[in-house]
C-alpha positions as CSV (number, residue, x, y, z in Angstrom):
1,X,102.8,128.6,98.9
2,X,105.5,130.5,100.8
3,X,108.2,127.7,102.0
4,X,110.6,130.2,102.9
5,X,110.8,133.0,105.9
6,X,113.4,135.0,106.5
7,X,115.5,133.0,103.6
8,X,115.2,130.0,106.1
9,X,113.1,126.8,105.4
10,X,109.8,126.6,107.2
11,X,110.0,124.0,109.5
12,X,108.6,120.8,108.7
13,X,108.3,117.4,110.4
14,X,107.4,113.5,109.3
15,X,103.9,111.9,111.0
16,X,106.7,109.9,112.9
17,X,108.0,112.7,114.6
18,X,104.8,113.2,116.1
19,X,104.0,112.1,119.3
20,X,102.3,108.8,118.9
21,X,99.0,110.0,121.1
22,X,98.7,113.3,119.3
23,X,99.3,112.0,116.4
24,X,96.6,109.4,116.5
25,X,94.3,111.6,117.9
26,X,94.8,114.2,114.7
27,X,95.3,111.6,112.4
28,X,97.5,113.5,110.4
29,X,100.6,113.3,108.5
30,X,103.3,115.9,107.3
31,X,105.5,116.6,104.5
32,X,109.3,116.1,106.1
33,X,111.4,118.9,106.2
34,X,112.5,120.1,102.6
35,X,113.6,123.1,100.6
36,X,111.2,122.5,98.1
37,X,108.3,124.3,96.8
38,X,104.9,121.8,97.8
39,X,101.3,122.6,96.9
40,X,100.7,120.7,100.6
41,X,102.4,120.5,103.5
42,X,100.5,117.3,104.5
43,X,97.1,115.8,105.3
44,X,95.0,115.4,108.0
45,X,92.0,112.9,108.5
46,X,89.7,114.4,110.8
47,X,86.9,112.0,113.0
48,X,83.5,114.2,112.2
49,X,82.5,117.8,110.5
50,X,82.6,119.2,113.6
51,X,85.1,121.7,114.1
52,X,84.8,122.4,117.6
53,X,85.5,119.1,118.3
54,X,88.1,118.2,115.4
55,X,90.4,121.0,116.0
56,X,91.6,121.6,119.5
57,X,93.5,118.1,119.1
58,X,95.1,118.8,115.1
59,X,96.3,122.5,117.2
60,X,97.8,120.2,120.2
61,X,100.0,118.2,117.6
62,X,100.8,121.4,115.3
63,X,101.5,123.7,118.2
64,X,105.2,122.5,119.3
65,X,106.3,121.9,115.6
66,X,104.8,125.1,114.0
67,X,104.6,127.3,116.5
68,X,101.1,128.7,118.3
69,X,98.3,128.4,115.3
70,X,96.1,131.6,115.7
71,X,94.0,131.2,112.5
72,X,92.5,128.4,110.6
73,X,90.3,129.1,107.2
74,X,88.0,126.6,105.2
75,X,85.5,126.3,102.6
76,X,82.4,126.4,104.5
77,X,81.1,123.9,101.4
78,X,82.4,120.7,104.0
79,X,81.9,122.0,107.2
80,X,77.9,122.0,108.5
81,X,79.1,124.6,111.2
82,X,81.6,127.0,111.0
83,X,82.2,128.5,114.1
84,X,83.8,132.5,114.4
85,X,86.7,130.4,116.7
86,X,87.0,127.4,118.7
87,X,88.5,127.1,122.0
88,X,91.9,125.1,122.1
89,X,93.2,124.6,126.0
90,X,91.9,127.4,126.8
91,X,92.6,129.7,124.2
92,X,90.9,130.9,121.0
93,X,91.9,129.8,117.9
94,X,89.9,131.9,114.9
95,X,88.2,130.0,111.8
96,X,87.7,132.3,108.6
97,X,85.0,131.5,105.7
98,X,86.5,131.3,102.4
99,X,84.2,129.9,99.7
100,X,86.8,130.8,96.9
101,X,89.2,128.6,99.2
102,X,89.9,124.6,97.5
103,X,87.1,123.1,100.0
104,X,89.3,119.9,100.3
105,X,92.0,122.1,102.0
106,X,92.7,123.9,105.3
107,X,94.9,126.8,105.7
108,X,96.6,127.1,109.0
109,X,98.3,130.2,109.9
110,X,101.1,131.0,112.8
111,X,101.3,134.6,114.1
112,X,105.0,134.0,114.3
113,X,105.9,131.3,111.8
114,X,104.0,131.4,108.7
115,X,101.1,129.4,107.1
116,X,100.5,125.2,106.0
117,X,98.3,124.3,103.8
118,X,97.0,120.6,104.7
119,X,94.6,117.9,102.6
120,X,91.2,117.5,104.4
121,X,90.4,113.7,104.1
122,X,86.4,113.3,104.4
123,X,86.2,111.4,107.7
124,X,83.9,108.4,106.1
125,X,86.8,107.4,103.7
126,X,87.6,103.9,104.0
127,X,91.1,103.4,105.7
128,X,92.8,102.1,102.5
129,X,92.0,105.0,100.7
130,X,93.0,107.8,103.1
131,X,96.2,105.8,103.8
132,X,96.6,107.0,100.0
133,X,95.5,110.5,100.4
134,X,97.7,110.7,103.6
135,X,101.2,109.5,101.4
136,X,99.9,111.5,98.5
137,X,100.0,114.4,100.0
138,X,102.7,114.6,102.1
139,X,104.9,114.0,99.1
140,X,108.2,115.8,99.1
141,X,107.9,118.3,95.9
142,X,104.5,117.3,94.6
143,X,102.5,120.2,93.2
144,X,99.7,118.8,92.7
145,X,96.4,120.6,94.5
146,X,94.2,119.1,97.4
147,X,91.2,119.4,94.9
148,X,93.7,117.0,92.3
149,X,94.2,114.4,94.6
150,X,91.0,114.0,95.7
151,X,89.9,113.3,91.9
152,X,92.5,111.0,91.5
153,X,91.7,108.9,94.6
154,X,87.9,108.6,93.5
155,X,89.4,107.0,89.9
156,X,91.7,104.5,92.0
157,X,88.8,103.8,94.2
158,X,86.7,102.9,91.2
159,X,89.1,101.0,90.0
160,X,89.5,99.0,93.3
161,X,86.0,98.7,93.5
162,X,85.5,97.2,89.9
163,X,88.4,94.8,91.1
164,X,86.4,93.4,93.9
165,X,83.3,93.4,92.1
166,X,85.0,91.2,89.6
167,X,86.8,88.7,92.1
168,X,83.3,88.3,93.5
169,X,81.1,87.9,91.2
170,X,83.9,84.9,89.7
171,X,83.8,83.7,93.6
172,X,79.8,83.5,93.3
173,X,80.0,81.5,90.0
174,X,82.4,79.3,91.0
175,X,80.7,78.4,94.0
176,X,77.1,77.7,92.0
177,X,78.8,75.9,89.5
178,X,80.3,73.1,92.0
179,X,83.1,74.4,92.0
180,X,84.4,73.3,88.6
181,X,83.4,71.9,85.0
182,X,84.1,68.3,84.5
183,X,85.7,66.8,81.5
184,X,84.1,63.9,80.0
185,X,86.7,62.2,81.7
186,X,86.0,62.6,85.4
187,X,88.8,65.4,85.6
188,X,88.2,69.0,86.7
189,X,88.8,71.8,84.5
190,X,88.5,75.5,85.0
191,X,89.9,75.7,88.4
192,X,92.7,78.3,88.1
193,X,94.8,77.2,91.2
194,X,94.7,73.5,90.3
195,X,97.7,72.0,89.9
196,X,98.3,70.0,86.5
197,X,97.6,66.4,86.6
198,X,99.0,63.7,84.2
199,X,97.9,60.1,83.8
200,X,100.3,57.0,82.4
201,X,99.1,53.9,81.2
202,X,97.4,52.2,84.2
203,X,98.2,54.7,86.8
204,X,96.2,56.7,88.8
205,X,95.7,60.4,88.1
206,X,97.6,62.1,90.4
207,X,99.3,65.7,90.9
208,X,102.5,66.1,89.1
209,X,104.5,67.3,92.3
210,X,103.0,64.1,94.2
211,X,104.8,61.8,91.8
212,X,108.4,60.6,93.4
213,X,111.3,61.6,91.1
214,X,113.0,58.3,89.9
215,X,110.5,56.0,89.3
216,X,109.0,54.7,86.4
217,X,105.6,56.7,87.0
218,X,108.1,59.8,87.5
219,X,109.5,58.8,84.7
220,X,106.4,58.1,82.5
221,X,105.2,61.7,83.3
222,X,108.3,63.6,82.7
223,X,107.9,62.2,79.2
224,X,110.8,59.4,79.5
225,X,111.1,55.9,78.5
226,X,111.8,54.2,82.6
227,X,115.0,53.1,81.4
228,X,117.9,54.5,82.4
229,X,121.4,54.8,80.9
């Protein structure tokens, strides 16, 4: 990707310099300005696949940082409709078909500045995992492609997923189960956040942070004798 025009850096900017409207409006956020070589130059987190709609306000919070956007190109593989150009207050913006384009990707180009490459985040991603997508990719230096970090955020998902499953499924058994397994005894065991008990001769069983420090049941349960020196 070209960073450079006219041996000056291309101007970048972070989601905070954004103004807040626009910027929640595009959901989108933006490598900060850096000398080096990115395969991205941010992500953006569109509401819907329709591009009528989606990009008139992502061109409203590009046009003051990057200059006027007069082209945008995607992989029609996402989008159900891609329309020749889309009006964006009250001027054209043109949208190109590339199918040999990275479909998680849009290119946006500036007659005067230069092109940006941005991460397209599928608009039914949960918010946890765009809010990955959306760090990844506006990663000072990273080279790694839109199409990369879309495969690794479906293995991290699983992951998270299998995580959950697991915490449930041990929430559902421990729940049909009464809550714990019981010692011949009368005591609980299996409950993970149970505090340990101990039990002296003739005492009640009772936490071992409930027993007062310097008595003879304190005493008995640190493993002393009661006497003192």
């Amino acid at each position: 990707m070209n960073t450079t025009l006219a041996g000056m850096p291309l101007g970048r900017t972070t989601h905070h310099d954004l103004a807040p409207a626009l910027a929640m409006a595009a959901r989108l956020r933006l490598a900060p300005r850096s000398a080096l070589v990115t395969a991205l130059d941010g992500a953006w987190w569109p509401h819907s696949r329709d591009l009528a709609v989606e990009l008139p306000p992502l061109m409203a919070a590009l046009d003051e940082l990057w200059g006027r956007i007069t082209r945008v190109t995607v992989n029609p593989m996402h989008w159900p409709v891609v329309p020749p150009k889309v009006d964006v207050a009250g001027r054209f913006v043109h949208v190109g078909r590339f199918v040999e384009q990275d479909p998680d990707k849009l290119i946006l180009l500036s007659f005067t500045v230069g092109r940006w490459d941005l991460l397209v985040i599928p608009p039914e991603t949960a918010p946890a995992s765009a809010a990955r997508l959306l760090a990844a990719a506006a990663l000072p230096g990273s080279m790694l492609s839109a199409g990369t970090l879309m495969a690794n955020e479906a293995v991290i998902g699983r992951g998270v997923r299998e995580a959950q499953r697991r915490e449930a499924d041990w929430e559902v058994t421990w729940e049909t189960e009464g809550g714990a397994c019981m010692s011949p005894v009368g005591e609980p065991l299996g409950d993970p956040h149970a505090s340990p008990r101990v039990r002296g001769p003739g005492l009640p069983v009772m936490p071992v942070e409930a027993i007062p420090l310097g008595t003879a049941a304190g005493m008995a349960a640190a493993g002393g004798s009661g006497r003192t020196s």
